[in-house]
C-alpha positions as CSV (number, residue, x, y, z in Angstrom):
1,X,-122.3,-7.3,138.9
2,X,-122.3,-5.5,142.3
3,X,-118.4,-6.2,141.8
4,X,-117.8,-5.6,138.9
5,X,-120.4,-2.1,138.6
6,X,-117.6,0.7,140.1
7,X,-115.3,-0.6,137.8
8,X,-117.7,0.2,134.5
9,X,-120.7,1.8,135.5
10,X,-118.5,5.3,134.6
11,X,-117.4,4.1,131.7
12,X,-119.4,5.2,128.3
13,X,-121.1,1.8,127.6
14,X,-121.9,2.0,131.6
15,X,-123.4,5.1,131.8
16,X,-125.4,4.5,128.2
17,X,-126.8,1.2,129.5
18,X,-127.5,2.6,133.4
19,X,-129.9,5.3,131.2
20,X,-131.4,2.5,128.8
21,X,-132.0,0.5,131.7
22,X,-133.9,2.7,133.6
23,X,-131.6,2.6,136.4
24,X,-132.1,-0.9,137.1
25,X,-128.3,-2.3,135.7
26,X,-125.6,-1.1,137.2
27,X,-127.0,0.5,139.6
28,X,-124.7,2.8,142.3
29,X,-125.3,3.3,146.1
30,X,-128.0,5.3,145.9
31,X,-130.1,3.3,143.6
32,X,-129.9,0.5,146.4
33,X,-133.1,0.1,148.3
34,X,-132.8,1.1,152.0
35,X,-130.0,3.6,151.1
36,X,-129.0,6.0,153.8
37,X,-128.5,9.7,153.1
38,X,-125.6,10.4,154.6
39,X,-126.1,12.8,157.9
40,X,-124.0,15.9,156.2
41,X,-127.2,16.0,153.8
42,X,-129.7,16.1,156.8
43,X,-131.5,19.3,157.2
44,X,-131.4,20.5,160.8
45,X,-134.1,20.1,163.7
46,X,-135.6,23.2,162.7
47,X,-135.2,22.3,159.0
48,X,-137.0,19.5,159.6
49,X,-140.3,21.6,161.7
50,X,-140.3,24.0,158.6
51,X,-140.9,20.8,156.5
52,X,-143.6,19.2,158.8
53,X,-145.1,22.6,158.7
54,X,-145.2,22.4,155.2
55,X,-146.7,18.8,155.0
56,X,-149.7,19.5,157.3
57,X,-150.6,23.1,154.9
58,X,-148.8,25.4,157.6
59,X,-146.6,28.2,156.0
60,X,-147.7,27.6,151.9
61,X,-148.0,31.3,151.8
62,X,-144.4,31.6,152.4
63,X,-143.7,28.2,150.6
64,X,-145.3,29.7,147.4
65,X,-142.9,32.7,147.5
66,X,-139.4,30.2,147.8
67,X,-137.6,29.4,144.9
68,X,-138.7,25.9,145.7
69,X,-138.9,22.8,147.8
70,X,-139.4,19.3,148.3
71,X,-142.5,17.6,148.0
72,X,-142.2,13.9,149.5
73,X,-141.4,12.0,152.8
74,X,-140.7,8.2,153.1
75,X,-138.9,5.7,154.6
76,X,-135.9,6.4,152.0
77,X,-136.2,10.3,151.0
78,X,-135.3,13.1,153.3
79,X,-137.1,16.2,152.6
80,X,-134.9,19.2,152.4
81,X,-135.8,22.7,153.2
82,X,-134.8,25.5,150.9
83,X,-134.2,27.7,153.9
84,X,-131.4,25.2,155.0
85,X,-129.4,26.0,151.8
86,X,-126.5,28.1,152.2
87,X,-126.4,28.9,148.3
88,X,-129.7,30.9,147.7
89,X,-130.6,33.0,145.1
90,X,-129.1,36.4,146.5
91,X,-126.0,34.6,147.5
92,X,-126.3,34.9,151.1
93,X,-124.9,31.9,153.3
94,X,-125.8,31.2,156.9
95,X,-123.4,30.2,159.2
96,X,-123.0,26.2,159.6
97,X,-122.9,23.3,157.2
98,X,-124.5,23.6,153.8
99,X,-126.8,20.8,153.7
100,X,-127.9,21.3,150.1
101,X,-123.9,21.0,148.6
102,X,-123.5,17.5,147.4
103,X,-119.4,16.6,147.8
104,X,-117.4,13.1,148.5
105,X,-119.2,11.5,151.6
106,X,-115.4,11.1,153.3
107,X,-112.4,12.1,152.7
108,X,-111.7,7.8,152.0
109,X,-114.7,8.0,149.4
110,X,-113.6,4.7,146.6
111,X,-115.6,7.1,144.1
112,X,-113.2,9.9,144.2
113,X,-110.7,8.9,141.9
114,X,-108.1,10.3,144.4
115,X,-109.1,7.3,146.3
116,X,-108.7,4.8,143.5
117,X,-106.4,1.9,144.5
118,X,-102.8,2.3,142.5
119,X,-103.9,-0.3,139.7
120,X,-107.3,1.5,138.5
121,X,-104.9,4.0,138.3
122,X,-102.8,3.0,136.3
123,X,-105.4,1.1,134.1
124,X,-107.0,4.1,133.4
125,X,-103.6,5.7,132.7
126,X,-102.9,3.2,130.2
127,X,-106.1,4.3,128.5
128,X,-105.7,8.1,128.3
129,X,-102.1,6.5,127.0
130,X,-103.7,4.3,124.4
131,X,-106.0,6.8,122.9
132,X,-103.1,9.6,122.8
133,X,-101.3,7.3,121.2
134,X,-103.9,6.5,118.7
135,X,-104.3,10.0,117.6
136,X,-101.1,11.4,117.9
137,X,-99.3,8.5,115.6
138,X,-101.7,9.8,112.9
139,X,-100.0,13.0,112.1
140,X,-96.4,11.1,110.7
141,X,-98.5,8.3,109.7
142,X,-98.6,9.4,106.1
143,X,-94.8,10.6,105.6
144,X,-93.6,7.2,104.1
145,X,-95.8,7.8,101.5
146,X,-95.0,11.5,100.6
147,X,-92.7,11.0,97.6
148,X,-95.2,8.4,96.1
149,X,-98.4,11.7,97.2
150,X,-96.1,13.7,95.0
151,X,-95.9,12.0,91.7
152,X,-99.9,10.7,91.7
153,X,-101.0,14.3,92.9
154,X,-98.2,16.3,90.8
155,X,-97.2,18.5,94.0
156,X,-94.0,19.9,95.2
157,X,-92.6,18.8,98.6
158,X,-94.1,21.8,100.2
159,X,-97.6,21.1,99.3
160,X,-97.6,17.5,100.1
161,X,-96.2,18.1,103.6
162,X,-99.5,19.7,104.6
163,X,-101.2,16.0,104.6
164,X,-98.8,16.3,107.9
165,X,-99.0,20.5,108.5
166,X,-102.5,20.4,108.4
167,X,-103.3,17.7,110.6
168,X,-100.9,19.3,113.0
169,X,-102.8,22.9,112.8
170,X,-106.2,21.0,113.2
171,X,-105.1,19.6,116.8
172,X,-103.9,23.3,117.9
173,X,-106.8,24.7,116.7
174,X,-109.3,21.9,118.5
175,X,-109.1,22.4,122.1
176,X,-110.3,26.1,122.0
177,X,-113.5,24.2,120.8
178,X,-113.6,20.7,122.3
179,X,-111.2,21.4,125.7
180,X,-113.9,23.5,127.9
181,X,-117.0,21.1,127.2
182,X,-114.9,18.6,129.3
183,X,-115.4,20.9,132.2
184,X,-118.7,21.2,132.3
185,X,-120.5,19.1,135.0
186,X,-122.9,17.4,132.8
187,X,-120.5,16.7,130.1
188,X,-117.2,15.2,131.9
189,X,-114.0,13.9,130.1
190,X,-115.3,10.4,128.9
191,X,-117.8,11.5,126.4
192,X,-115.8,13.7,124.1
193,X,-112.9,11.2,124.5
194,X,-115.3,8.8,123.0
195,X,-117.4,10.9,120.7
196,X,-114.6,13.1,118.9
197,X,-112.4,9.6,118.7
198,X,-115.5,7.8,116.9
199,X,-114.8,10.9,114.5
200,X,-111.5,10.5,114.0
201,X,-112.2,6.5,113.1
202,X,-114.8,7.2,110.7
203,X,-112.8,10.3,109.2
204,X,-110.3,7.9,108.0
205,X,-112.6,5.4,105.5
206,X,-112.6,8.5,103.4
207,X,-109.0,9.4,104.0
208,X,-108.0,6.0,102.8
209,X,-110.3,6.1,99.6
210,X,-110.1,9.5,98.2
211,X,-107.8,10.1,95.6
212,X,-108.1,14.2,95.7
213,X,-105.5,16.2,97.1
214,X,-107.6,19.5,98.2
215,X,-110.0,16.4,99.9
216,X,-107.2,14.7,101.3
217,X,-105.9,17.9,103.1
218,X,-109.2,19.1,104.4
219,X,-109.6,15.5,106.1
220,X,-106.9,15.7,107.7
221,X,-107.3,19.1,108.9
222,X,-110.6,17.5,110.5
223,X,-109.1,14.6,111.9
224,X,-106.3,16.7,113.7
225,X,-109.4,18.7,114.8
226,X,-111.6,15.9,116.6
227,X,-108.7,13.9,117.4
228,X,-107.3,16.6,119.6
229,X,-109.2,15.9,123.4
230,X,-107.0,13.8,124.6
231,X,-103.7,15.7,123.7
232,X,-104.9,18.8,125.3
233,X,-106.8,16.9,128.0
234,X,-105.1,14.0,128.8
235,X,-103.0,16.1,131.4
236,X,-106.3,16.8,133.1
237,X,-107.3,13.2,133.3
238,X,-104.1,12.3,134.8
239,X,-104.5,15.4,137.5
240,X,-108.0,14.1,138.4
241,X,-106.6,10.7,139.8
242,X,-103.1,11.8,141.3
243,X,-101.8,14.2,143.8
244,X,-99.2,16.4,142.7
245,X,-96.4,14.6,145.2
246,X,-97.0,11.4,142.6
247,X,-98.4,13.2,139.4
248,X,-95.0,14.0,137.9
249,X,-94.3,9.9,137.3
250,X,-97.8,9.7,136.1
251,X,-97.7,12.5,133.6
252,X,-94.0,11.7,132.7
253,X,-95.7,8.2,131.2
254,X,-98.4,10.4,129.4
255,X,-95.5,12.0,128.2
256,X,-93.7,8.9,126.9
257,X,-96.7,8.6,124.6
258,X,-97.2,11.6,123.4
259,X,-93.9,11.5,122.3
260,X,-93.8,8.1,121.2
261,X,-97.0,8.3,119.0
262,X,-95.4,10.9,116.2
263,X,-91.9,8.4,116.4
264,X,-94.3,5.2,115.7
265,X,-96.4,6.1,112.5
266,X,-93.8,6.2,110.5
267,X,-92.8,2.3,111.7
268,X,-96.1,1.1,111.7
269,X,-96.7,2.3,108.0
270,X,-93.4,2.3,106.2
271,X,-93.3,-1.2,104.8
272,X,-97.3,-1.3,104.1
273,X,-96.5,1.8,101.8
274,X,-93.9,0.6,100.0
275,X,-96.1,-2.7,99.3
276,X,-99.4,-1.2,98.8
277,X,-99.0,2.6,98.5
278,X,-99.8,5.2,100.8
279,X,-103.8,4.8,101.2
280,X,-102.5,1.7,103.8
281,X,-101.4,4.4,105.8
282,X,-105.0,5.6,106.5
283,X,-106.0,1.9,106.8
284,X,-103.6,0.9,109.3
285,X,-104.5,4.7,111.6
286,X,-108.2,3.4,110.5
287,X,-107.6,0.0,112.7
288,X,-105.1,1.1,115.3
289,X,-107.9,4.0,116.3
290,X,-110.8,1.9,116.2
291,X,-109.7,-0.8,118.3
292,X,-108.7,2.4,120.6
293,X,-112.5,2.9,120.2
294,X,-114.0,0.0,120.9
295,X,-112.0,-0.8,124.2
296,X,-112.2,2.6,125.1
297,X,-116.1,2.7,125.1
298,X,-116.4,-0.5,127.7
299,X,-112.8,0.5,129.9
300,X,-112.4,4.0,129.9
301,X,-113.9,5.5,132.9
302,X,-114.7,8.8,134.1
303,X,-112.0,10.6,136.1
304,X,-114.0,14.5,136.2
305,X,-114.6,14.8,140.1
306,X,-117.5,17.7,139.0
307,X,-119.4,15.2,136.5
308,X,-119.0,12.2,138.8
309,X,-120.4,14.9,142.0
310,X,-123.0,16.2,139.1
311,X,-124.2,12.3,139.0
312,X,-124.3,11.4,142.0
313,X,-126.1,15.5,143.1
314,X,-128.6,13.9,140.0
315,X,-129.5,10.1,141.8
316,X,-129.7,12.0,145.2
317,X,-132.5,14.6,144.2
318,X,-134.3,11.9,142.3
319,X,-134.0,9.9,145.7
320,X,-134.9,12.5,148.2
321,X,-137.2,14.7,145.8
322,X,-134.7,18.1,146.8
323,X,-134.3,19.7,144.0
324,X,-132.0,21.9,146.0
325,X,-129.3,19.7,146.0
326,X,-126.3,20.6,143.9
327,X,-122.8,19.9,143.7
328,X,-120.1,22.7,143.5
329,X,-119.5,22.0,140.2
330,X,-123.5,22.6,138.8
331,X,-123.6,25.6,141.2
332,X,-120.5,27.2,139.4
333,X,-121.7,26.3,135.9
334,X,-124.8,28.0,136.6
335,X,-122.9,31.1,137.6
336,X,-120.8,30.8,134.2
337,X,-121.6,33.1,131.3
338,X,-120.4,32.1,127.8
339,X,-118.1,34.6,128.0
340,X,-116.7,33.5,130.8
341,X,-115.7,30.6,128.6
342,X,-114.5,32.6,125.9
343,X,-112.1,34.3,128.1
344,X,-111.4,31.0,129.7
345,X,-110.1,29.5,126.0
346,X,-109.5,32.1,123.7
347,X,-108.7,35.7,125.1
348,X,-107.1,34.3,128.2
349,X,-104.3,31.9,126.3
350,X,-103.5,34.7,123.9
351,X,-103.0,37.5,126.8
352,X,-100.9,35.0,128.8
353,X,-99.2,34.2,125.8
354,X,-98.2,37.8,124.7
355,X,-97.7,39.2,128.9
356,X,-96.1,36.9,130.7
357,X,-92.6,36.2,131.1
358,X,-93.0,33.0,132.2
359,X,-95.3,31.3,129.5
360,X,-93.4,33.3,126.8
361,X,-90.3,31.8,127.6
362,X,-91.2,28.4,128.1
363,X,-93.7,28.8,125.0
364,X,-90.9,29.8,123.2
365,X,-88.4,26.4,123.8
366,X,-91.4,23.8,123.9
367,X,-92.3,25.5,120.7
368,X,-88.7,24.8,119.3
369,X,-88.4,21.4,120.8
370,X,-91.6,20.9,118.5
371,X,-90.1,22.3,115.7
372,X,-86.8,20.4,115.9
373,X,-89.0,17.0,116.6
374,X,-90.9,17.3,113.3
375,X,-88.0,18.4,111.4
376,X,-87.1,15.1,111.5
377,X,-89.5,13.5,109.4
378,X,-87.5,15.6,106.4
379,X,-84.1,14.7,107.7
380,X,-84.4,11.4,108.2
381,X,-85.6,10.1,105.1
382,X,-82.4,12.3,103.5
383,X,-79.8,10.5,105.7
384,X,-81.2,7.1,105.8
385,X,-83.3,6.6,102.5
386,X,-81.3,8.5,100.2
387,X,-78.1,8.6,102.2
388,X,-77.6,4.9,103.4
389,X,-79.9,3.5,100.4
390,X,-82.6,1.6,103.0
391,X,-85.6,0.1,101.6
392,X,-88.6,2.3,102.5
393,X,-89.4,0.4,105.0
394,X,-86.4,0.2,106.9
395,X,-85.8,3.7,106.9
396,X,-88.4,4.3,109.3
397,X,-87.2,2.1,112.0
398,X,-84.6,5.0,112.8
399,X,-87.6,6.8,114.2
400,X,-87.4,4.4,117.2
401,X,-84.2,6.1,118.7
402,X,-86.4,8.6,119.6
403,X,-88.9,6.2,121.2
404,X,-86.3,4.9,123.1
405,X,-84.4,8.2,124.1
406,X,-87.9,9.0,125.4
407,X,-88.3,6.4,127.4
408,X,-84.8,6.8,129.1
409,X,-85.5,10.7,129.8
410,X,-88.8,9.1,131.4
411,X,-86.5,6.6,133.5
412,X,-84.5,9.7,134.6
413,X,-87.5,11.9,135.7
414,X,-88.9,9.1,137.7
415,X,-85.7,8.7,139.4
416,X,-86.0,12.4,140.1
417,X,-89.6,12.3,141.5
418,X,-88.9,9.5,143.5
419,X,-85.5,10.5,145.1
420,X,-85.8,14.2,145.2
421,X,-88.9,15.8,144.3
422,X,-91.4,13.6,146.9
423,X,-89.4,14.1,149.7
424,X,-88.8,17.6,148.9
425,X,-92.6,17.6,148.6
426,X,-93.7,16.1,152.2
427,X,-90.6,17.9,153.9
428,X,-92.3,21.3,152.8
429,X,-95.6,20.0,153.5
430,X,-96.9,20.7,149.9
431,X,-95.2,24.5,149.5
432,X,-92.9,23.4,147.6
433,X,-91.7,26.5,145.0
434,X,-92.7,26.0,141.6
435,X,-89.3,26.0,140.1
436,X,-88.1,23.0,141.3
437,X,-90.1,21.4,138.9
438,X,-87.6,22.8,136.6
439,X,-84.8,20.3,137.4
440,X,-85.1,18.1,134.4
441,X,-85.3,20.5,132.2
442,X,-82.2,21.2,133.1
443,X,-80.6,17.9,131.8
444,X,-82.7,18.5,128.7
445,X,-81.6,21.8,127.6
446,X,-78.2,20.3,126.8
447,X,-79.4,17.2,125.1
448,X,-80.6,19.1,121.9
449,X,-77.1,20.6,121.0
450,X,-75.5,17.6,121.9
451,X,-78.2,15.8,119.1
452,X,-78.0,18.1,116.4
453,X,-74.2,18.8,116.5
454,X,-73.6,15.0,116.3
455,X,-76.2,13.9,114.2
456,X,-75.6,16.8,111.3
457,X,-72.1,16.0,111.5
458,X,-72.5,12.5,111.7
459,X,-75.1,11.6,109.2
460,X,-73.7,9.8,105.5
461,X,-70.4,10.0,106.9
462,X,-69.9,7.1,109.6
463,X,-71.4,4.1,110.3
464,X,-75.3,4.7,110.7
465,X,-75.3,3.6,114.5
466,X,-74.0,7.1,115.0
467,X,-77.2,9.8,113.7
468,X,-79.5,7.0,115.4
469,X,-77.8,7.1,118.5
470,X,-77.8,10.6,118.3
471,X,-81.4,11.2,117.6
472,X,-82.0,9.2,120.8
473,X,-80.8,12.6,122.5
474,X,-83.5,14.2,120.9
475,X,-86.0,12.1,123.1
476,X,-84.6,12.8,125.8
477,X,-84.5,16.5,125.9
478,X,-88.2,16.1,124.5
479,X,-89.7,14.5,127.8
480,X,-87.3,16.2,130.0
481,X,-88.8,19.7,128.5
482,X,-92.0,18.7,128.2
483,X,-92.3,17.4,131.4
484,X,-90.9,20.2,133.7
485,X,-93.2,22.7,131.4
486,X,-96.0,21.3,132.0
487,X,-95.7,20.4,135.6
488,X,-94.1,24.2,135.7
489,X,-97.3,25.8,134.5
490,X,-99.5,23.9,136.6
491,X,-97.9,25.2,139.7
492,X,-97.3,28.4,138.9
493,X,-100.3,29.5,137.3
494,X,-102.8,27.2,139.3
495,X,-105.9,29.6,139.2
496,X,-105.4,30.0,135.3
497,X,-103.6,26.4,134.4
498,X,-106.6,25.2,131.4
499,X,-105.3,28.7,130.0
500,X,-101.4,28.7,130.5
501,X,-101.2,25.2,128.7
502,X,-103.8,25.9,126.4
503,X,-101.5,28.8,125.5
504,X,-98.6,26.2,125.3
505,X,-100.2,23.7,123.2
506,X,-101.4,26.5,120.7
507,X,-97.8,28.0,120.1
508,X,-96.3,24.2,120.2
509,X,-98.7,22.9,118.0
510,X,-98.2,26.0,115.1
511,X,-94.3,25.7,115.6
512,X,-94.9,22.0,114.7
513,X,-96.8,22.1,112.1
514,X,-94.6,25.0,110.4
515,X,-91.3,23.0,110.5
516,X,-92.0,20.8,108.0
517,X,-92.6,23.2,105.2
518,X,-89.3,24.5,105.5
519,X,-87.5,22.0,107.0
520,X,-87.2,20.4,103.4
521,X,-85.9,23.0,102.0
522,X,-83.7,23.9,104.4
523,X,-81.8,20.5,104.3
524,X,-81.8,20.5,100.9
525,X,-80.3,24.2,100.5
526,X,-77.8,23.6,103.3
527,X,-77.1,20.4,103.6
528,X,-78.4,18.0,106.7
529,X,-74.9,19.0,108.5
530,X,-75.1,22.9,108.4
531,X,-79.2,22.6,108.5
532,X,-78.7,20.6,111.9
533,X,-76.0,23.1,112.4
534,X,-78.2,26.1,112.4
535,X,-80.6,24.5,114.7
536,X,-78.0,23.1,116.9
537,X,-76.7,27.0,117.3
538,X,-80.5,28.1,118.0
539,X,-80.5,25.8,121.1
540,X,-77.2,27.1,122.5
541,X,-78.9,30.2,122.7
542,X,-81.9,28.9,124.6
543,X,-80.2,26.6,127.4
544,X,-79.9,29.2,129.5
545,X,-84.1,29.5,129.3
546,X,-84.6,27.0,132.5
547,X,-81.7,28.1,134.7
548,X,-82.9,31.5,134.5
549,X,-86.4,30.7,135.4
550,X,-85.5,28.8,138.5
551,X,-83.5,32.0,139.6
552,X,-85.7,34.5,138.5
553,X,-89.3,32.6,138.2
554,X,-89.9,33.9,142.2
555,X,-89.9,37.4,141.4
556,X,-91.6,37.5,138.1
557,X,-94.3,35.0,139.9
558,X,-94.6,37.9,142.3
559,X,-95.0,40.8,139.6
560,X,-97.7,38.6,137.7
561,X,-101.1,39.3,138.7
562,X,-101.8,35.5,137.0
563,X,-99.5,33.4,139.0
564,X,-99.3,31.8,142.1
């Protein structure tokens, strides 16, 4: 157990069965008998005379008037002072170390997971993977089963698209709500990974089994709500474990399945629906996202440096009986207002949103890459189902171009990374300008026209090899954009980052889920040539988006009070 505790006792079931247990399974460092504070924690020598005063009755007068102070000596507590905390009440710091501020005991601590070794990395990578995965597949699950939604429920198009519009919405909507608990201290990412997932899972029993549309819609709505942590969060999870020289290959395989997810409910449910109608669409999201849960809840492990310093601040007061003791994190959280958090997720997104130049414009093209990627759930079932005359079934397996595409822009950005951006990176000694995270984006700005020129014009009349191969473009440009946004936003706006891509993900996330109601329409007025057309001409106009940023993104950096 002493091996295999680090690796679990952050996990969910770890920490639920450290509390059942009383801290006797698995227990951490400073649960050990005979563990030694480490010296940074030690109060001084005159620290140490206040505290003897205080054992032996001298100074309670002045004891009685502190904020407080610790009680108990032994062989394996150290007792702490108040007057050797640099963080009092009135703010006022003395000169010298801050013995009360609990932090990494080295700069080679295992238990910051900057430290972790390069496969608990990527295990826990392939987690925040999995359960982005999980969630995000669920809003195209259901399209298979649309046309069959429409003649049980007696809808239009329009109506029944919102089983896919609404579940869209709800995951814009949910991080607001669910994103800042994750940075609190106490609460860390695990938790509401977990909890919100267990949500989503038991959301879906009465998914499969209802047979009312208004209910159907307003499940959905929920599950896009609790199942939206981990695509507003994952990002975070990844930035916990990885510097930002090697970040860009880990978040590029985030990426791949976030992009992935929407392209593989469609696969996974098109033949169940045209054999057993489209309540196996629920079924099948029902199982895929609980056996996410249930590995999840024993595997998943806590990446938040605040909660894991907030834990370990916890076991070290219980241990030395100073109830001084905090870590950064606590000390900020007790500083924070709930206003501060309102700003934080709602007023500061929308101002960034609406003032600067940087997030509007990049808003503004992840926001149509969004748009064009669910558009496709209407255009493909035209061209191959109705077009080509598939079975059901087989008309989904189109969607795996864009998996694919995907997974060759991801190829291309860690070819980047590794032969360009790192050594750019350790040649500027981590100064490296923000724009130069821009460089795949601009390989992806001319992927879309290239997709929806040759796939409009391509579509019913060649050989279907041609639109698939086409929509593979589409992948590409997808995780080349996203990519170099997200990365771009971090660096530029790192004092206000939760906000700049909480402002991102809102705009996305509305874009998306409004491109299916009139995507339908729009393909059936003009046709899936001129409709691809119209969107092909739309990103003519918006290549030029990343080349101006990397020229001008200095100067408007310089103008924004936000920025770095």
């Amino acid at each position: 157990m002493a091996i295999f505790g680090p690796l679990f006792w952050d996990t969910c079931a770890g920490q639920i069965v450290y509390c059942l247990s009383g801290r006797k399974a698995l227990r951490h460092p400073e649960d050990e008998p005979g563990f030694k504070v480490p010296e940074h924690l030690i109060p001084s020598k005159d620290d140490k005379r206040d505290s003897e005063k205080i054992k032996r009755g001298q100074g309670s007068a002045d004891r009685s008037q502190q904020p407080s102070s610790t009680h108990s000596n032994s062989e394996d507590t150290i007792i702490v002072d108040d007057n050797s905390s640099s963080h009092r009440e009135d703010g006022a710091e003395e000169e010298g170390e801050d013995h009360n501020l609990v932090n990494w005991y080295s700069e080679d601590d295992t238990e910051n997971p900057l430290n972790w070794s390069v496969p608990r990395k990527s295990f826990v990578t392939f987690c925040i993977c999995l359960i982005t995965t999980s969630v995000y597949s669920g809003s195209s699950i259901f399209t298979p089963g649309l046309q069959e939604a429409m003649q049980i429920w007696k809808v239009g198009q329009v109506p029944a698209t919102l089983g896919l519009s609404l579940f869209v919405v709800g995951y814009a909507i949910g991080p607001m709500f669910l994103s800042p608990m994750t940075e609190i201290p106490a609460v860390g990412r695990t938790f509401p990974y977990i909890i919100t997932l267990a949500i989503f899972v038991i959301l879906q029993v009465p998914s499969a089994l209802t047979n009312s549309f208004s209910g159907f819609l307003v499940l959905r709505f929920l599950a896009g709500f609790f199942g939206s942590p981990p695509l507003a969060t994952g990002g975070a999870s990844i930035a916990d474990m990885f510097s930002p020289d090697t970040r860009s290959f880990a978040l590029g395989i985030y990426g791949l399945s976030a992009a992935g997810g929407p392209a593989l409910g469609p696969v996974m449910s098109g033949f169940a629906i045209a054999a057993r109608g489209w309540h196996w669409s629920m079924w099948i999201l029902l199982w895929l996202s609980g056996f996410a849960l249930l590995f999840l809840t024993f595997t998943l492990t806590e990446t938040s440096s605040t909660n894991m310093l907030a834990r370990r601040a916890r076991r070290l007061r219980k241990l030395t009986g100073n109830e001084e003791l905090k870590s950064q994190g606590e000390i900020e959280q007790a500083n924070m207002k709930p206003m501060d958090v309102v700003q934080m997720t709602i007023i500061r997104p929308w101002k960034m949103t609406l003032t600067e130049p940087i997030v509007i414009a990049l808003n503004a093209y992840i926001a149509f890459v969004y748009a064009v990627l669910y558009c496709w759930f209407e255009s493909f079932p035209i061209v191959f189902l109705e077009g080509y005359g598939w079975s059901l079934g087989v008309a989904q397996l189109p969607f795996l171009s864009l998996l694919i595409g995907s997974i060759i822009g991801f190829a291309g950005i860690a070819y980047w990374n590794q032969c360009y951006y790192r050594p750019l990176h350790r040649k500027l000694e981590d100064n490296v300008p923000p724009e130069e995270r821009l460089f795949p984006a601009f390989m992806g700005s001319f992927c879309y026209p290239i997709c929806l020129f040759w796939f409009g014009w391509s579509a019913n009349r060649t050989s279907w090899v041609a639109p698939v191969i086409a929509a593979a473009f589409c992948g590409i440009g997808t995780t080349c954009m996203f990519m170099s946004a997200l990365n771009y936003l971090s660096d530029a706006y790192p004092r206000h980052v939760a906000s700049a891509l909480a402002s991102n993900d809102i705009v996305r996330s509305l874009f998306g889920a409004a491109a299916p109601l009139f995507a339908g329409i729009m393909f059936t007025n003009l046709g899936i040539d001129w409709g691809c057309s119209l969107l092909g001409f739309i990103s003519l106009v918006m290549i030029p988006i990343p080349f101006v940023l990397y020229k001008y993104g200095p100067k408007l950096r310089k103008r924004s009070k936000m920025a770095n």
